[in-house]
DOKEDO-897055 format. One record per residue (C-alpha): residue number from 1; residue in three letters; x, y, z. Coordinates in steps of 0.1 Angstrom, whole numbers, plus 5000, padded with zeros to 4 digits. Example, Ala and Ser with C-alpha at 12.3 -4.5 7.8 and 13.67 -1.06 7.14 Angstrom:
BEGIN
   resi   resn   east   north     up
      1    Ala   5123    4955   5078
      2    Ser   5137    4989   5071
! end
This chain:
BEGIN
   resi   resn   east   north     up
      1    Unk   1298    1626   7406
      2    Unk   1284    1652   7386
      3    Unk   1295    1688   7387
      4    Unk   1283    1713   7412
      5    Unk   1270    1733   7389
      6    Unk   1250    1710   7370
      7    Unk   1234    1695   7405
      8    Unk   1229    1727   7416
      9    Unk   1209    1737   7383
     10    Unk   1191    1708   7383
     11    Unk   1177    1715   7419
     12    Unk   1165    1748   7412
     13    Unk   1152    1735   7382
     14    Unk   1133    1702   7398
     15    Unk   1122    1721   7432
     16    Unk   1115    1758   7413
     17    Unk   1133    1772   7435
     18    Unk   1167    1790   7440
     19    Unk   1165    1789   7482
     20    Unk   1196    1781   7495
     21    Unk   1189    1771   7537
     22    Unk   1216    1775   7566
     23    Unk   1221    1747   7585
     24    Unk   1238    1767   7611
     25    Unk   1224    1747   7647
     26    Unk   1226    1765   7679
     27    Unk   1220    1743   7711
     28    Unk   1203    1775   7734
     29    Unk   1179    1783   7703
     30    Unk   1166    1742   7698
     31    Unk   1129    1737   7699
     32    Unk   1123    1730   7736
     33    Unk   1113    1695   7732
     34    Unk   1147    1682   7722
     35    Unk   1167    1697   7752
     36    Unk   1162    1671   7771
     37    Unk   1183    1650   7750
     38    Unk   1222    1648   7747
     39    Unk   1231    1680   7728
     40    Unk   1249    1664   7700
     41    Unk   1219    1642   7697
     42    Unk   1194    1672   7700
     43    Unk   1210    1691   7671
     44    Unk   1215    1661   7649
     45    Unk   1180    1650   7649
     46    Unk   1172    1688   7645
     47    Unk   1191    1690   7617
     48    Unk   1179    1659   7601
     49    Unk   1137    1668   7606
     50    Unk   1151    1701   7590
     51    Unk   1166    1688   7563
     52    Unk   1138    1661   7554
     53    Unk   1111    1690   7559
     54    Unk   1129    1714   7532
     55    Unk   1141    1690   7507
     56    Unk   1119    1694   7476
     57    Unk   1116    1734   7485
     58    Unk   1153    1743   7482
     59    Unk   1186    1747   7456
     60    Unk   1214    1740   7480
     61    Unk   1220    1738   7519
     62    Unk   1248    1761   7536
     63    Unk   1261    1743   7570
     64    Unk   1285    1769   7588
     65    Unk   1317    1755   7602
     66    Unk   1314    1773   7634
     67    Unk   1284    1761   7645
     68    Unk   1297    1726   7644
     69    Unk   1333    1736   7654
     70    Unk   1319    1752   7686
     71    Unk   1306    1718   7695
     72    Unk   1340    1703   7708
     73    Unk   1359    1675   7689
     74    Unk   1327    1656   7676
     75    Unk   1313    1687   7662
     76    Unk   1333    1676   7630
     77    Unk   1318    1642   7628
     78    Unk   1285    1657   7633
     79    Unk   1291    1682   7602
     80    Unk   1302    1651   7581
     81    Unk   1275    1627   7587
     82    Unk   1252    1658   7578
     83    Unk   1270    1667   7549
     84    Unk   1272    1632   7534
     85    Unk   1234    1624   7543
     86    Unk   1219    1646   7526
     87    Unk   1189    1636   7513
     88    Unk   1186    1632   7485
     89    Unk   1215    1628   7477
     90    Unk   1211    1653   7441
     91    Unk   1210    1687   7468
     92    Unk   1245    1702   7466
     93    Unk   1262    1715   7502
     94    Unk   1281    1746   7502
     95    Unk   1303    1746   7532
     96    Unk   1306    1783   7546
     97    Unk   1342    1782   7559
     98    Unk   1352    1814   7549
     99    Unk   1390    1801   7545
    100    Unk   1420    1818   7534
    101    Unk   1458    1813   7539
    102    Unk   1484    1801   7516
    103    Unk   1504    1773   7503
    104    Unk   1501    1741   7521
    105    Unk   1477    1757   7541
    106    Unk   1453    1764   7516
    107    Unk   1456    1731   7500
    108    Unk   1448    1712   7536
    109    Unk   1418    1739   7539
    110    Unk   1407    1725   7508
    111    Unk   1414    1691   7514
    112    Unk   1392    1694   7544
    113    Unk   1363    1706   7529
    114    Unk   1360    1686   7499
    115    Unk   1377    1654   7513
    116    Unk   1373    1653   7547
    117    Unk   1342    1665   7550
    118    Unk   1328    1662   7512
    119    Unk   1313    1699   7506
    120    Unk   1301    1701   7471
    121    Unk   1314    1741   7480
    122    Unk   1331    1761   7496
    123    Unk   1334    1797   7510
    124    Unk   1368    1813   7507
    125    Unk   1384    1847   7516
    126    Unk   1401    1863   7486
    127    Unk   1422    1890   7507
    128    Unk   1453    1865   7500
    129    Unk   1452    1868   7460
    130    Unk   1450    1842   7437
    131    Unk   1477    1811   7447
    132    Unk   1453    1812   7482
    133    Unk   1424    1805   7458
    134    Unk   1439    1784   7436
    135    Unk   1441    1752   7457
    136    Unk   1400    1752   7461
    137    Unk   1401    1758   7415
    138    Unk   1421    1723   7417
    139    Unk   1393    1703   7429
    140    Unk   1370    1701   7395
    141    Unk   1335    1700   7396
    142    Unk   1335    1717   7431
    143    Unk   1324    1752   7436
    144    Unk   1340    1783   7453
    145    Unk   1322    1816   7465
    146    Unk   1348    1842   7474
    147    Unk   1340    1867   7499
    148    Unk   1332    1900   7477
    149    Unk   1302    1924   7495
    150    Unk   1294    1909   7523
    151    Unk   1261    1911   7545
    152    Unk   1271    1930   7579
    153    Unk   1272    1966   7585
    154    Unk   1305    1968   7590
    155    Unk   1319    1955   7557
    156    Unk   1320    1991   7544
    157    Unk   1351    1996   7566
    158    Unk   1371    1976   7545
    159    Unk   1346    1966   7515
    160    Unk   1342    2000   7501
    161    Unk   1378    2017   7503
    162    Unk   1389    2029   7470
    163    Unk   1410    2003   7449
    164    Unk   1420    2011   7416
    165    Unk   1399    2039   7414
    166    Unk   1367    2016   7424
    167    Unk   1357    2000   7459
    168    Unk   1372    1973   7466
    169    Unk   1342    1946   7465
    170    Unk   1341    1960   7427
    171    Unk   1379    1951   7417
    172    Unk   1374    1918   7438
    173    Unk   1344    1906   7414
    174    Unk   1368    1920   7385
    175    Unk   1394    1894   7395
    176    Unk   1370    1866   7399
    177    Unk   1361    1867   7365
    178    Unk   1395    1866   7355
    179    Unk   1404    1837   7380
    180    Unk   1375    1821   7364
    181    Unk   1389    1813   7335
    182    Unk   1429    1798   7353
    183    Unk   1413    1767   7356
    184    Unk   1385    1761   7328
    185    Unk   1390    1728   7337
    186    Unk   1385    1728   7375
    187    Unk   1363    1745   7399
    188    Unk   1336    1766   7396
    189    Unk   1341    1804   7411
    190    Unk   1312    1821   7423
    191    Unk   1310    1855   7449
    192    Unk   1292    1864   7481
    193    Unk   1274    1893   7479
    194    Unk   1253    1902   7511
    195    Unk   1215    1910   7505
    196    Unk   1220    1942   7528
    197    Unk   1234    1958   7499
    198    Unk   1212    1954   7470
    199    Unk   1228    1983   7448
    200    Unk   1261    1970   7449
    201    Unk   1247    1935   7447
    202    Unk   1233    1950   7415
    203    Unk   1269    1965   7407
    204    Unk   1285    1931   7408
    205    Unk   1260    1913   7385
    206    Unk   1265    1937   7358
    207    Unk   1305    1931   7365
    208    Unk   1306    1894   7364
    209    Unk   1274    1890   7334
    210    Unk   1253    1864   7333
    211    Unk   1274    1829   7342
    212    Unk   1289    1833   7374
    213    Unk   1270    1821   7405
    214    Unk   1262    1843   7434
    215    Unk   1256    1832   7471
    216    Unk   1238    1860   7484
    217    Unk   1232    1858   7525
    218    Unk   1211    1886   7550
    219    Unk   1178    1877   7537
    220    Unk   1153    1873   7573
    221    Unk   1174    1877   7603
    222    Unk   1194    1896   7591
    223    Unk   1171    1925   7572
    224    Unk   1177    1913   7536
    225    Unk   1151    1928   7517
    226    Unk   1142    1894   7491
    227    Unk   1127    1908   7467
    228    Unk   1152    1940   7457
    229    Unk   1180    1914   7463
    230    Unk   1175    1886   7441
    231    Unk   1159    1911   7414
    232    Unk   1197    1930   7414
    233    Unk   1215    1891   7418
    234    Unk   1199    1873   7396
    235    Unk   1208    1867   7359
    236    Unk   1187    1877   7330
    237    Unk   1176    1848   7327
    238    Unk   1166    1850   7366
    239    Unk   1187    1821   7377
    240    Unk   1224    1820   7391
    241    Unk   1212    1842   7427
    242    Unk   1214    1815   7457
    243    Unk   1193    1831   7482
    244    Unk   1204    1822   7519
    245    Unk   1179    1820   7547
    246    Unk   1189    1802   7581
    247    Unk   1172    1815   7613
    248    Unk   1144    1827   7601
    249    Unk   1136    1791   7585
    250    Unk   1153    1773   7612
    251    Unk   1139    1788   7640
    252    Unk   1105    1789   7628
    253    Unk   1089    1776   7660
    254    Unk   1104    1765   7693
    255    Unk   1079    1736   7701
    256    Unk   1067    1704   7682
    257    Unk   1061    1715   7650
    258    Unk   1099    1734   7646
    259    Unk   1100    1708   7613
    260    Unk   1065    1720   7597
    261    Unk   1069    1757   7607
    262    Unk   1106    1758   7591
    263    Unk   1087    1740   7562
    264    Unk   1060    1768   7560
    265    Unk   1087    1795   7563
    266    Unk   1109    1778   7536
    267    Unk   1079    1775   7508
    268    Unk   1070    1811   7511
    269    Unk   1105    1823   7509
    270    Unk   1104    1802   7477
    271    Unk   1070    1811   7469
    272    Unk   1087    1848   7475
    273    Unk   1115    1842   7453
    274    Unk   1091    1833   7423
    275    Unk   1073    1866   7429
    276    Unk   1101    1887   7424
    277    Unk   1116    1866   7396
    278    Unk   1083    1873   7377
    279    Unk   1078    1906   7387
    280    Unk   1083    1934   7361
! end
């Protein structure tokens, strides 16, 4: 299988577009016409119209492990058969996990994502240090975002304390890019950086330079601004920003149409994207 990286660049690059969707299904929010089916079922087939209706328009897909966790023991099935059917098969799935613990804890964290359930990536908490990282590096050709400056209000109760003689979010991205390079040979380290914060989004950029990849959540539902955020995310090149947007894509309509209306919202977000790619 070919890297993450390499899929990843080569679906922006095919589709135009660095839009990264959530897949993140909630039974009480499901386009009334599928709630009279079995909820598993419901959200399955959801998922799948979702899927087939974004396809060409996006970089990546984002699935979050709650969502499917919260639907009992067959939650996990559900998340597998989704993550291994995507189609086609050249979109990469970043599994948001947000995982962290150590040792033989880590390694069956990582185990799960990229074995059991065969994410392409995976989110991952740094607050452990390196050896609760390290276990997601082994797996090469897979990719790992490490929460750095995350997208709810209260991450400045923790994100912003002084570290170093910096915030905190800042020596984090320090220490990605010299984690990066422990394991040339194995994954790919990226960062989370929430679209709520655009200056420090910009802050990180200039940090990490040009290469690393950046998952960058909050845009819609959330209050992202899109156009200041991928502007301070993206590269000079104006690549390497994933852009996340789930409920506002998602949740497009609540009738019929849910798969055309998250189809509409999905190509102007991209559309969107390009604009402030191109912009000046």
């Amino acid at each position: 299988m070919r890297s993450f990286r390499k899929r990843l660049g080569e679906a922006a690059r095919r589709n135009e577009s660095w839009l990264c969707v959530g897949l993140d299904p909630d039974p009480a929010k499901l386009p009334e016409p599928l709630r009279s089916l079995p909820p598993l079922e419901a959200v399955e087939r959801f998922l799948r119209e979702i899927v087939e209706a974004t396809r060409d328009l996006v970089c990546a897909y984002k699935p979050n492990s709650a969502f499917y966790e919260a639907l009992g023991p067959e939650g996990f099935s559900l998340l597998r058969r989704l993550i291994r059917g995507i189609v086609p098969e050249e979109i990469p799935v970043i599994l948001d996990a947000k995982r962290g613990d150590i040792a033989s804890t880590a390694r069956k964290y990582a185990e799960a994502a990229f074995e059991g359930l065969g994410a392409d990536a995976v989110t991952v908490n740094p607050f452990l240090g390196f050896d609760a990282v390290e276990p997601f590096l082994r797996y090469e050709g897979r990719g790992v975002f490490l929460l750095c400056r995350t997208s709810n209000p209260g991450a400045r109760d923790v994100q912003d304390l002084p570290c170093g003689g910096k915030p905190l979010y800042q020596y984090i991205a320090e220490r990605a890019v010299e984690w990066r390079t422990r394991h040339p040979e194995g994954g790919e380290l990226g960062l989370v950086v929430g679209a709520t914060y655009p200056e420090e989004v910009a802050r990180v950029r200039e940090i990490v330079e040009d290469e690393m990849l950046l998952l960058v959540p909050g845009v819609g539902a959330q209050g992202g601004d899109l156009e200041k955020a991928v502007r301070a995310a993206a590269n000079s090149r104006g690549e390497n920003a994933l852009v996340v947007a789930a409920r506002s894509v998602l949740y497009a309509s609540p009738q019929d149409d849910f798969a055309e209306a998250a189809r509409r919202e999905a190509e102007r977000l991209r559309l969107a994207l390009q604009s402030a790619l191109g912009a000046e």
